[in-house]
C-alpha positions in Angstrom: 13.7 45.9 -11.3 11.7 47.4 -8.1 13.7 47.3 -4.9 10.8 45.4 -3.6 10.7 42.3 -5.9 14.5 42.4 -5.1 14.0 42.8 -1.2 11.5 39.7 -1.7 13.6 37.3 -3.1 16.4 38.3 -0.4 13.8 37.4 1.8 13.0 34.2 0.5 16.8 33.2 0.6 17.1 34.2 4.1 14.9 31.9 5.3 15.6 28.1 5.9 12.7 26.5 4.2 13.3 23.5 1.7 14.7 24.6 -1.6 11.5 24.1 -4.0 9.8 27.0 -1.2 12.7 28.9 -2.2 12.2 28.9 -5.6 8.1 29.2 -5.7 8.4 32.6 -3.3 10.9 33.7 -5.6 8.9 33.0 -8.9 6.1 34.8 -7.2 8.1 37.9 -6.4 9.1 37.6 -10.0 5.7 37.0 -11.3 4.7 40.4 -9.0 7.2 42.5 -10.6 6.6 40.7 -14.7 2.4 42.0 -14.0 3.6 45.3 -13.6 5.1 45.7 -16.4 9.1 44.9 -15.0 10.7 43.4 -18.2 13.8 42.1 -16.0 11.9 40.0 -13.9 10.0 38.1 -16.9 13.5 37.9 -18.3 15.1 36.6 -15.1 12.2 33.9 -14.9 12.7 32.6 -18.9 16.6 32.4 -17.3 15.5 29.7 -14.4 13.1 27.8 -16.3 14.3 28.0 -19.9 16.3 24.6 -19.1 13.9 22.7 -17.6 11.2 23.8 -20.3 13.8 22.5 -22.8 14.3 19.2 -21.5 11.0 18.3 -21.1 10.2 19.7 -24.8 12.9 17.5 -26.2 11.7 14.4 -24.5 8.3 14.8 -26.1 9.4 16.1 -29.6 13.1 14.5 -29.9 14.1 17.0 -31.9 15.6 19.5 -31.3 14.1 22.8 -33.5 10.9 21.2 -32.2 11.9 21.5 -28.9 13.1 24.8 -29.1 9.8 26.0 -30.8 7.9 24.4 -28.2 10.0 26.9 -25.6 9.8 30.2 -27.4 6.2 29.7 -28.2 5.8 28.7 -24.5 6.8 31.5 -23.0 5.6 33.7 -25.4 1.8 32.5 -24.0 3.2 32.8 -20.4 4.2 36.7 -21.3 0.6 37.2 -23.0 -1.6 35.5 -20.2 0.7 36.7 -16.8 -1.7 38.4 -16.0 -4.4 36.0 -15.7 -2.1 33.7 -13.4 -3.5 34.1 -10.2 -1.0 31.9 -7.9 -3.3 28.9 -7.3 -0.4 26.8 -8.7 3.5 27.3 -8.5 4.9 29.1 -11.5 6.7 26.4 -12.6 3.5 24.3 -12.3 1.7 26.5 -14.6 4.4 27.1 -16.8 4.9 23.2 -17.7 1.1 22.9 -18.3 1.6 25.3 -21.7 4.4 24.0 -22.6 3.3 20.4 -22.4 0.1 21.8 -24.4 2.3 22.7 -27.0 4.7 19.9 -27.3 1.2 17.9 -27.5 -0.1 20.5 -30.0 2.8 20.1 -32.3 2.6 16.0 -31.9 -0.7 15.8 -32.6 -0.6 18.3 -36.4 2.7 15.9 -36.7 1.1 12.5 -36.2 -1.8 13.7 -38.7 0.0 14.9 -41.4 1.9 11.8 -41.6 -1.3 10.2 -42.9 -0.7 12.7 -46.0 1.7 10.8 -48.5 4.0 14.0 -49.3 4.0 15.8 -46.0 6.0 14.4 -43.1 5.3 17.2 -40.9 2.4 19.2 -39.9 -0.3 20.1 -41.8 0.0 23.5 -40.2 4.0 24.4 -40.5 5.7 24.2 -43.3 6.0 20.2 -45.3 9.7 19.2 -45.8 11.3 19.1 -49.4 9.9 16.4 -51.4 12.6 15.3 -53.2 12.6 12.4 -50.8 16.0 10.1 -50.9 15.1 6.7 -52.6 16.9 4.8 -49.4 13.9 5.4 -47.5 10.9 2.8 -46.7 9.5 1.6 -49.7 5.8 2.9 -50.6 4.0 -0.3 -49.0 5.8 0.4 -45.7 4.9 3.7 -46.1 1.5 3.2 -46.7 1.0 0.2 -43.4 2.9 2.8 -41.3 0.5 5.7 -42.1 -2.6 3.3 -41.7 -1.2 1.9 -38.1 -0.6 5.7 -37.2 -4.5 6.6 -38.5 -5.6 4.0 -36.3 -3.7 4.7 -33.0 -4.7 8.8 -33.4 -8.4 7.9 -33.7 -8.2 5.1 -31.4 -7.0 7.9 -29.0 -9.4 10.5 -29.5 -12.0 7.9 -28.4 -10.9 8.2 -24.9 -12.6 10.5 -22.7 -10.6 14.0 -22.5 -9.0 13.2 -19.1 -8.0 9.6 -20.1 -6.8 11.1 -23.2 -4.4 13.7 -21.5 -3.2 11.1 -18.7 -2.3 8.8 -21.7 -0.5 11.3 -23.6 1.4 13.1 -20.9 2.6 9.6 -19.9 2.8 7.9 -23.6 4.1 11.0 -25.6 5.6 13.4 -23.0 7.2 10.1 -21.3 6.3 12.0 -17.7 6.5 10.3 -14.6 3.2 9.8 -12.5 4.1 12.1 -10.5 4.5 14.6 -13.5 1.6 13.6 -14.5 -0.4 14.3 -11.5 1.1 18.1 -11.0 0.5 18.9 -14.2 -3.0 17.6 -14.1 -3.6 18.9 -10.7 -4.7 14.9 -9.5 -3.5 12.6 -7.4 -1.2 9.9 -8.1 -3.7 7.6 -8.0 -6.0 8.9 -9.8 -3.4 9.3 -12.5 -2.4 5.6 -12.5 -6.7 4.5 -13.2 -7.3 7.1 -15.5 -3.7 5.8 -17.3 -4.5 2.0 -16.7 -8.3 2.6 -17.6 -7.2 4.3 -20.9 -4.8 1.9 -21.9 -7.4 -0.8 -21.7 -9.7 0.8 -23.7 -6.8 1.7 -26.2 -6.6 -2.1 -26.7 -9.9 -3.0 -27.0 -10.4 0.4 -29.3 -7.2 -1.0 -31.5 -8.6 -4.4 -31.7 -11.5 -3.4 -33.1 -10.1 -1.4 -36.0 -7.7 -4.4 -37.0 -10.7 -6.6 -36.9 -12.4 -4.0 -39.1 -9.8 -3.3 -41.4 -9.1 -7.7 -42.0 -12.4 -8.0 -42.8 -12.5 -5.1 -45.4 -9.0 -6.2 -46.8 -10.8 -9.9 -47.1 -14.0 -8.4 -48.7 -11.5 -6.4 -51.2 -10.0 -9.1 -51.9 -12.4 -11.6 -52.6 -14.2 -8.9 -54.8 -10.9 -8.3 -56.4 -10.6 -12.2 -57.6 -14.4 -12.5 -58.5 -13.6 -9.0 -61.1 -10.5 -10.9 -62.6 -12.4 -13.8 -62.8 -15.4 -12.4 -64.5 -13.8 -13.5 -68.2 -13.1 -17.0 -67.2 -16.4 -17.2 -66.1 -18.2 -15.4 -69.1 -16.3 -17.5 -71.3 -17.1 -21.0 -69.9 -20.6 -20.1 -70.1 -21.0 -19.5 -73.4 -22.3 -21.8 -75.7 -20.3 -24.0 -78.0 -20.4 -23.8 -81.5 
């Protein structure tokens, strides 16, 4: 590693600022030293914010090869587009962005291909076995689980993008407002309208696709008795001999 980036991040510890100044001057020494091609200092940030990465990975994937996938491809896009990182944002700040797009990413292929009877992962990795253990839900739950998750996913994609990411930053990565906020370079407040604004268009959204689907389940079903009907009917009206 260049004796500068070192002599930078002595610096940095020398002084008496507060410890999150500490850390941002030493990421950007770091950052300096990863642009020009200083494989240590990429490898010495993955080492300070590899945990934190993690954490927040497993809170939105609970799982933990999820989570782990969601790191390595993480900062595998943070190696590839260093270069373009020009500072306007801590490190750290930029860094959670990708790997909160990610997490999101794999959600999102997850919480489609669950709508596909055999595949209960995503329609883009690899679908589990199928050789499914008969203790799980029976086909009916199956079936009103995969509509109520149809429902929510396009009820969500009706929000505009920014109510859409402040809903699932809070909803699906379970961040705090304040998370929120960094990440979408806002204030807190105009996290908590955007999040309060999208979850009342979420209901009224939701409540419109129940409505719809009772009144197709009523029109099925009413054509439904009128077809096994139809005999009776025929039969009554014809004429006696």
């Amino acid at each position: 590693m260049p004796a500068e980036v070192m002599d930078a991040i002595d610096g940095a510890n020398a002084t008496s600022a507060p410890a999150d100044r500490l850390v941002a001057q030493e990421d950007a020494a770091l950052v300096a030293g990863a642009k020009t091609g200083d494989a240590r200092a990429f490898e010495l940030l993955v080492q300070r914010h590899e945990g934190k990465i993690f954490s927040l990975a497993y809170r939105m994937t609970r799982n933990r090869e999820d989570a782990e996938d969601v790191v390595q491809q993480s900062f595998q896009k943070a190696f590839i587009h260093l270069k373009k990182f020009e500072g306007e944002s801590l490190f750290s700040t930029w860094l959670t962005r990708i790997a909160i797009n990610e997490a999101l990413m794999l959600l999102r292929r997850k919480r489609g291909s669950r709508e596909v009877p055999i595949a209960e992962t995503t329609t883009e990795e690899t679908a589990l076995p199928l050789d499914i253990p008969d203790s799980g839900p029976n086909p009916e739950d199956s079936c009103l689980q995969r509509e109520q998750e149809r429902i929510l996913s396009a009820a969500v994609n009706e929000l505009t993008p920014g109510m859409r990411e402040a809903i699932e930053l809070r909803e699906l990565g379970e961040l705090s407002t304040g998370e929120t906020a960094q990440v979408m370079g806002l204030s807190v407040g105009a996290v908590k309208a955007r999040v309060f604004h999208g979850r009342r268009k979420l209901r009224k959204t939701l409540k419109r696709y129940v409505e719809s689907a009772r009144t197709y389940g009523n029109q099925a079903l009413r054509t439904k008795r009128s077809v096994r009907d139809r005999p009776r009917t025929i039969f009554e009206l014809r004429p006696s001999c």
